[in-house]
C-alpha positions as CSV (number, residue, x, y, z in Angstrom):
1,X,0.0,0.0,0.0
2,X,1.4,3.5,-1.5
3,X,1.8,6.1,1.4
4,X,1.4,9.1,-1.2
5,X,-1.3,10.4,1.0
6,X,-0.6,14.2,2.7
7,X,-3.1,13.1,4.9
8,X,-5.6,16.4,3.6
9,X,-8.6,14.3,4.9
10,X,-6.8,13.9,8.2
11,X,-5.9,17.6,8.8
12,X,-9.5,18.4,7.8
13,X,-10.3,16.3,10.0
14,X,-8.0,17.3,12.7
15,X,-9.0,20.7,12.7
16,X,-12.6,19.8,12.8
17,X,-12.0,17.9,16.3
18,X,-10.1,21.3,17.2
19,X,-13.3,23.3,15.7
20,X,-15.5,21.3,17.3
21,X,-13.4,21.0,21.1
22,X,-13.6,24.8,20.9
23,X,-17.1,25.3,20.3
24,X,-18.2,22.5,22.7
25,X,-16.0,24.3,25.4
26,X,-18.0,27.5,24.4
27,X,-21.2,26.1,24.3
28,X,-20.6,24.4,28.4
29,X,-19.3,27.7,29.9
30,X,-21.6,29.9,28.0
31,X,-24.6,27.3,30.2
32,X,-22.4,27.0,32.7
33,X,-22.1,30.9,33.5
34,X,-25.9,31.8,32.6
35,X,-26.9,29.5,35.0
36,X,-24.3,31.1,37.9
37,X,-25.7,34.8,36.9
38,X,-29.3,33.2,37.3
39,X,-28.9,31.9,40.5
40,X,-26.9,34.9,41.6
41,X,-29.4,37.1,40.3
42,X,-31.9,35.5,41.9
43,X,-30.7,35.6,45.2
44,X,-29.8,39.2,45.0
45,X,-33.7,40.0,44.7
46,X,-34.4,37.7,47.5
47,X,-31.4,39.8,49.6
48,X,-33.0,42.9,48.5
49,X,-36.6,41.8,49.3
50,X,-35.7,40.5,52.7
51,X,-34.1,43.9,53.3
52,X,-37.1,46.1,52.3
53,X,-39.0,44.0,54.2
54,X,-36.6,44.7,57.5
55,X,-37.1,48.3,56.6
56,X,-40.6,48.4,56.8
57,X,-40.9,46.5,60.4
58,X,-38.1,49.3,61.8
59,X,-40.1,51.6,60.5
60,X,-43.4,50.3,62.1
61,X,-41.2,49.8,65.9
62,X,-40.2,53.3,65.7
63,X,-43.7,54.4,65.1
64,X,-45.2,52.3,68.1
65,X,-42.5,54.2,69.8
66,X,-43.5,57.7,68.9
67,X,-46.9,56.7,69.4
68,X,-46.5,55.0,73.4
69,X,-43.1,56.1,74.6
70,X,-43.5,55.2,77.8
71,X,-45.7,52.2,77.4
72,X,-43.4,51.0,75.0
73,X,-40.4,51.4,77.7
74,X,-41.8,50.2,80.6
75,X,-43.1,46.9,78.6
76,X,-39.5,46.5,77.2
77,X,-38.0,47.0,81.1
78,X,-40.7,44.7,82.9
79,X,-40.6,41.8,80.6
80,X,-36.6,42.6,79.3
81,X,-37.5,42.1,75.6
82,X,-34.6,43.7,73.4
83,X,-35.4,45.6,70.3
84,X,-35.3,42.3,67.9
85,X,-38.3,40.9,70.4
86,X,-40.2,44.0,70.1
87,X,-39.8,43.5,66.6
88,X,-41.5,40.1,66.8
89,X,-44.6,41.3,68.9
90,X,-44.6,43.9,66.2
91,X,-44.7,41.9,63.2
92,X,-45.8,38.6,64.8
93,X,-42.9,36.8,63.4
94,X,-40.9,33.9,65.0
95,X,-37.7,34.9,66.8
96,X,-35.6,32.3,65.0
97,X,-36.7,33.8,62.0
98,X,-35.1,37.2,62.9
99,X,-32.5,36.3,65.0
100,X,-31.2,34.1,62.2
101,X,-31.4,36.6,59.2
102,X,-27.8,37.3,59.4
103,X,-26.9,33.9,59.3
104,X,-29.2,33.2,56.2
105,X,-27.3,36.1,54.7
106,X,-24.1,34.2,55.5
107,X,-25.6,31.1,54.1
108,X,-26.8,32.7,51.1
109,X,-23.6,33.9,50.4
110,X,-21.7,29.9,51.1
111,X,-23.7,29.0,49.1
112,X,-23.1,31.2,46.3
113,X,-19.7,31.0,46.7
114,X,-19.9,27.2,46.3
115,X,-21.8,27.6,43.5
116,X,-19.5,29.5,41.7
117,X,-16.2,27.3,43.4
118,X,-17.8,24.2,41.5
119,X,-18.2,25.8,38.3
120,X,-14.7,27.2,38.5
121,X,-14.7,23.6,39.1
122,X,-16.3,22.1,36.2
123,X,-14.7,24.9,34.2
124,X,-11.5,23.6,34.8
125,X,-12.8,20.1,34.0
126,X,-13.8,21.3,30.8
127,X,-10.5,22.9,29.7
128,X,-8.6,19.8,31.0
129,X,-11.0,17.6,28.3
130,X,-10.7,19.9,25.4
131,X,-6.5,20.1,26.2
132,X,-6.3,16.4,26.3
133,X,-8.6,16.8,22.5
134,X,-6.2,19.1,21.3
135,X,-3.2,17.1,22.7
136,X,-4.4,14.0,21.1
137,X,-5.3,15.9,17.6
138,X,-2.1,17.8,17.4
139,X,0.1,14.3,18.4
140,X,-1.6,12.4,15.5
141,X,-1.2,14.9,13.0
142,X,2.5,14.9,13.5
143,X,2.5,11.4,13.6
144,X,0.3,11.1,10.0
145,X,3.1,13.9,8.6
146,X,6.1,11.7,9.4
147,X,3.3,8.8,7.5
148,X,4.3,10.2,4.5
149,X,8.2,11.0,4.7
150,X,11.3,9.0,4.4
151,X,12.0,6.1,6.1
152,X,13.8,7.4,8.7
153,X,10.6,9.6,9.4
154,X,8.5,6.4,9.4
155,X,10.7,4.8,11.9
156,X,10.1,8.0,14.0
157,X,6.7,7.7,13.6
158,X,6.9,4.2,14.9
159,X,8.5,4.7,18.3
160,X,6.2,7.7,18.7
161,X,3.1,6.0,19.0
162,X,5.5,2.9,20.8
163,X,6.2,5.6,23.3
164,X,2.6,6.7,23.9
165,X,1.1,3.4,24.1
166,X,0.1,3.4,27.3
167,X,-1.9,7.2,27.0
168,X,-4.1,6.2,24.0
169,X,-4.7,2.4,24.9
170,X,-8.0,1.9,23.7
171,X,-8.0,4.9,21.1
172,X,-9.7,3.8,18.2
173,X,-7.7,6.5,15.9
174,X,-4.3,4.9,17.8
175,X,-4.8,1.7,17.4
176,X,-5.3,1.7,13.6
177,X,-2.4,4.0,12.9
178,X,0.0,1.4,14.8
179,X,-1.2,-0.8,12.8
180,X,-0.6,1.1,9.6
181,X,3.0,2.1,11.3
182,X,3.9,-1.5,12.0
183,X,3.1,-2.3,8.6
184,X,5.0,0.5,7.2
185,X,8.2,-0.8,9.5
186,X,7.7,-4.6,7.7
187,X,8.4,-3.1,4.4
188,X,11.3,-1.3,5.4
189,X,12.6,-4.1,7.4
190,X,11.8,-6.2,4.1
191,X,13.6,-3.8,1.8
192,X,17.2,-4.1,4.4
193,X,16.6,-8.0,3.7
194,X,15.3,-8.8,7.2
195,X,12.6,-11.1,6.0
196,X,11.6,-12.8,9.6
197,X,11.3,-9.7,11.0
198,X,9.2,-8.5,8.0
199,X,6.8,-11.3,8.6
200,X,6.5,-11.0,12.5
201,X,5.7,-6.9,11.8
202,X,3.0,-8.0,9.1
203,X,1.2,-10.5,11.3
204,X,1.5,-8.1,14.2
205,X,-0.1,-5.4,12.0
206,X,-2.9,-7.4,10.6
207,X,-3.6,-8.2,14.5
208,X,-3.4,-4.8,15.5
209,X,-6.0,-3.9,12.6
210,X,-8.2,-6.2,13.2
211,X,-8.2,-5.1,17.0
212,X,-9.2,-1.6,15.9
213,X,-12.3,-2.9,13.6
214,X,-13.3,-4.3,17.3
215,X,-12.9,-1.0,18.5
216,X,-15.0,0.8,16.3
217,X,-17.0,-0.9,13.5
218,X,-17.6,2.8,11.7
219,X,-14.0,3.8,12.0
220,X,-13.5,3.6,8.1
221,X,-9.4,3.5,8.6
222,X,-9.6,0.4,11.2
223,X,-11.4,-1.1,7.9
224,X,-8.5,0.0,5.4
225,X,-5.6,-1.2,7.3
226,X,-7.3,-4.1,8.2
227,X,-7.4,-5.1,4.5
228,X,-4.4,-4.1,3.1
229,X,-2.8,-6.1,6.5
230,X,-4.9,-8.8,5.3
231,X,-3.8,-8.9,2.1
232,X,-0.1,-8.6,3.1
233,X,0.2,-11.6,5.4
234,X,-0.5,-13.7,1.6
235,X,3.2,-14.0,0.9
236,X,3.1,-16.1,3.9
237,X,-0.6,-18.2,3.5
238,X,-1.7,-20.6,1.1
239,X,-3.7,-20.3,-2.0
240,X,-7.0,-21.6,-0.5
241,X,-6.2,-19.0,2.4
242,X,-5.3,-16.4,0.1
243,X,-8.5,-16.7,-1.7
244,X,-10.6,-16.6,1.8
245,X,-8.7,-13.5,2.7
246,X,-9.4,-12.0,-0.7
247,X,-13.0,-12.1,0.0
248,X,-12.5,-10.6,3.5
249,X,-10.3,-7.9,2.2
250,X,-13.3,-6.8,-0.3
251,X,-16.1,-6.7,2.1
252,X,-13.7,-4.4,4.6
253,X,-12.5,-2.0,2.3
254,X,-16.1,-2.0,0.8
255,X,-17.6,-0.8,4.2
256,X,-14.3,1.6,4.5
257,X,-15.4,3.1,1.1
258,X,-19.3,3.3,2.6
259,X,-17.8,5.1,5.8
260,X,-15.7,7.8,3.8
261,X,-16.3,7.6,0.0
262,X,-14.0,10.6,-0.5
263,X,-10.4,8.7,0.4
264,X,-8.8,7.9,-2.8
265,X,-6.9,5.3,-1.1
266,X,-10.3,2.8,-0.7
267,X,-10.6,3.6,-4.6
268,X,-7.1,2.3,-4.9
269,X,-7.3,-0.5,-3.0
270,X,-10.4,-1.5,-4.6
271,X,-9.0,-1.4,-8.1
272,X,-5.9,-3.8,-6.6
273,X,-8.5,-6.2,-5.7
274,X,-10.4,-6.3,-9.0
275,X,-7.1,-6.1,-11.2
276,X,-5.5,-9.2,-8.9
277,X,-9.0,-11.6,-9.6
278,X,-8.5,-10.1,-12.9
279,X,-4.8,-11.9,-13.1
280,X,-5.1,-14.9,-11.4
281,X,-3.5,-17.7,-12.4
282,X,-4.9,-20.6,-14.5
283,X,-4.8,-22.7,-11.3
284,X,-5.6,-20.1,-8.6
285,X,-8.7,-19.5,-10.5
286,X,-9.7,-23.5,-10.3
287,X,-8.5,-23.6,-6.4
288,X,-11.4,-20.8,-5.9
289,X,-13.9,-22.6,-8.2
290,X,-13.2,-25.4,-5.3
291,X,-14.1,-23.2,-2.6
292,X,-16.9,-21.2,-3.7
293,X,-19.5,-21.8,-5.6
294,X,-19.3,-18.3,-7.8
295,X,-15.8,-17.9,-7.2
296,X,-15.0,-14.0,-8.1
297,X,-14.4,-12.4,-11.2
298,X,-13.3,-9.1,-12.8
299,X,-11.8,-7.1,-15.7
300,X,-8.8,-4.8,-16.3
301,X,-11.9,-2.0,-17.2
302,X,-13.5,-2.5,-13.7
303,X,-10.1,-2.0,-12.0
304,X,-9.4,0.9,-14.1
305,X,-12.6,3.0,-13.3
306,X,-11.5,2.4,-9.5
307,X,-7.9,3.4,-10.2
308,X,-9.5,6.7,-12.3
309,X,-11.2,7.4,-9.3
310,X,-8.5,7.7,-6.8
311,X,-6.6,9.7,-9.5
312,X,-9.8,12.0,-9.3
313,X,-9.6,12.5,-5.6
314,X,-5.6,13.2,-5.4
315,X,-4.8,14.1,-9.0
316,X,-1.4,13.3,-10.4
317,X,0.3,13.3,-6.7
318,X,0.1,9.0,-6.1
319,X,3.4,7.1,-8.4
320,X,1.9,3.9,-7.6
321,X,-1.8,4.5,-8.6
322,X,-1.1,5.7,-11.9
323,X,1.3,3.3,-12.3
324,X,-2.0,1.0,-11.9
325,X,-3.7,3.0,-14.8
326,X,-0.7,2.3,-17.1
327,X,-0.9,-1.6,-15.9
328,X,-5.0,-1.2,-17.0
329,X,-4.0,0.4,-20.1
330,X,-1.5,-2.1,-20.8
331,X,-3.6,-5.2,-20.3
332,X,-6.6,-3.4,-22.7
333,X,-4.1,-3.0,-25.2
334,X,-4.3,0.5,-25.4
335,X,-0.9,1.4,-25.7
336,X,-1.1,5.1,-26.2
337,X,-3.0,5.9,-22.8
338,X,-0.5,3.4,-20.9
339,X,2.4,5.5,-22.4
340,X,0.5,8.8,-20.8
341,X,0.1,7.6,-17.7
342,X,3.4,5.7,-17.3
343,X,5.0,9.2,-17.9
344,X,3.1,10.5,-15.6
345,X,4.2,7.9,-13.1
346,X,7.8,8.3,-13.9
347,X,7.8,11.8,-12.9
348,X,6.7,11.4,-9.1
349,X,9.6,11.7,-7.3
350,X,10.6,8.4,-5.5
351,X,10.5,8.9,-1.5
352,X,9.4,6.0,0.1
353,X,9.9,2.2,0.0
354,X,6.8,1.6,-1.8
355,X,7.3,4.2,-4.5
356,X,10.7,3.0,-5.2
357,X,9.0,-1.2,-6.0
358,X,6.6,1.3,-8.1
359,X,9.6,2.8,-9.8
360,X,11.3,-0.9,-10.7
361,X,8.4,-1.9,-12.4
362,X,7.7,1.6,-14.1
363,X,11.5,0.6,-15.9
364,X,10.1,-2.6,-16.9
365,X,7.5,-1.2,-18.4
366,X,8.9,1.4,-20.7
367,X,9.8,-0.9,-23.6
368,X,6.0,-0.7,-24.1
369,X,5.8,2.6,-24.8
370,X,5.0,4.7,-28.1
371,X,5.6,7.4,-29.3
């Protein structure tokens, strides 16, 4: 599988998640504070009744005052009622009512401080959530740019998400992009001639793949690497296996292709599919008629319209793709649009492992072109 992707879909996507942290952070403390100033305003109007209220019952003692003076006095002296039980044969209140209005002030005022203390709290909370979003985004974007680099970069890539295992165990958007990582390692290991460790690193991969379809079943990338992990692990089955896996790899990148039609890579993987049961071998093609009763079947033209498409999404940018076109063209016999798009292919540069294979069998092709 080419990495020729610059991962647009995935910085899109990236910045949605940040879009979408931000506004969700907005949208909680926008409630979060409306419903503090509610609250707060409500108890102010409460404070400010209750003090009216006070007002009016000094008002009405200080009138019996004027009005009986010495009445007033000598009941106050007799009896030894202070001015807050005056106030209750006033008004016909309770005296826990009055003599507590101060401390329901002082409650009023816990409470509204503990109100605000817990969504300070939850505040915090929130901004803690959308860091660890933002963290997340920002350390997957840098991992899908090293994706697409040398093979050095790759290798960095590698030990990054080796590194972080333990923080995103369970991440759905981790676990697939190990898997494509470890996969990307196999090749390179496979390319420096370390052929066990190649195979250990594919059937790792295809593990780790499968794992992340677990995860999520609408996670179209869990899908993708799972078949092109799938389809890897072939050098090492048998044909009947090989043929099983084939179906498997159709159905998943099928679904990836339902999940997110716009990644030219499903296309592509799609059109490898259709163009390998379109070359199978004399006996391949009876092992399958063993196994199944329709076993599959395809043309060079049906692999080609999936090739066109990826070329669609991410014109002229994948070596390996086009190269596929030329293959199609090649095997229709139409010699002048393999020629086009052979050229075409020839002038991608040649970064990674997989575009230097592409390159080696763009060479061999060349002896077919016209002019």
């Amino acid at each position: 599988m080419s990495t020729f992707l610059r991962h647009n879909s995935l910085f899109l996507g990236g910045l949605g998640m940040g879009l979408l942290v931000g506004v969700g952070g907005s949208v909680i403390y926008f409630r979060l504070t409306t419903n503090v100033d509610t609250e707060l305003r409500l108890i102010s109007e409460s404070i400010s009744s209750l003090r009216r209220e006070v007002e009016e019952l000094k008002e009405k003692i200080a009138t019996r005052r004027r009005r009986s003076p010495a009445l007033y006095s000598g009941t106050a002296s007799s009896s030894g009622e202070t001015d807050d039980e005056a106030y209750e044969d006033a008004y016909g209140g309770s005296d826990y009512e009055f003599h507590n209005f101060h401390d329901l002030q002082t409650e009023i005022h816990t409470q509204m401080n503990a109100k605000i203390g817990r969504g300070e709290q939850e505040e915090t909370k929130d901004d803690n959530d959308s860091k660890d979003d933002n963290d997340s985004v920002n350390f997957f974007s840098s991992v899908d740019k090293l994706f697409d680099g040398t093979d050095e970069e790759k290798i960095k890539a590698y030990e990054m998400l080796q590194n972080n295992r333990d923080k995103f165990e369970g991440d759905v958007e981790y676990c697939w992009r190990l898997a494509k990582s470890t996969y990307q390692l196999s090749q390179i290991e496979g390319s420096r001639g370390e052929l066990e460790k190649k195979k250990k690193l594919v059937y790792a991969s295809k593990d780790l793949s499968q794992k992340a379809v677990a995860m999520d079943e609408k996670c179209a990338n869990a899908h993708k690497w799972f078949a092109i992990t799938l389809g890897s692990i072939g050098d090492y089955e048998s044909t009947q296996e090989k043929i099983k896996n084939g179906y498997v790899f159709k159905e998943h990148i099928e679904r990836a292709i339902q999940l997110n039609p716009k990644d030219p890579s499903n296309h592509h993987l799609l059109g490898r599919w259709c163009y390998g049961v379109y070359m199978l071998s004399w006996i391949e093609r009876k092992a399958a008629a063993t196994l199944f009763a329709t076993p599959p079947t395809s043309t060079a033209q049906e692999a080609l319209t999936h090739f066109l498409e990826a070329d669609r999404l991410n014109p002229g940018k994948w070596k390996e793709n086009l190269l596929y076109v030329a293959k199609c063209y090649y095997q229709m016999s139409q010699y002048k649009e393999m020629t086009e798009w052979l050229d075409k292919a020839a002038a991608i540069p040649v970064v990674s492992q997989d575009d230097k294979t592409a390159e080696e069998e763009i060479q061999s092709l060349m002896k077919y072109r016209v002019k």
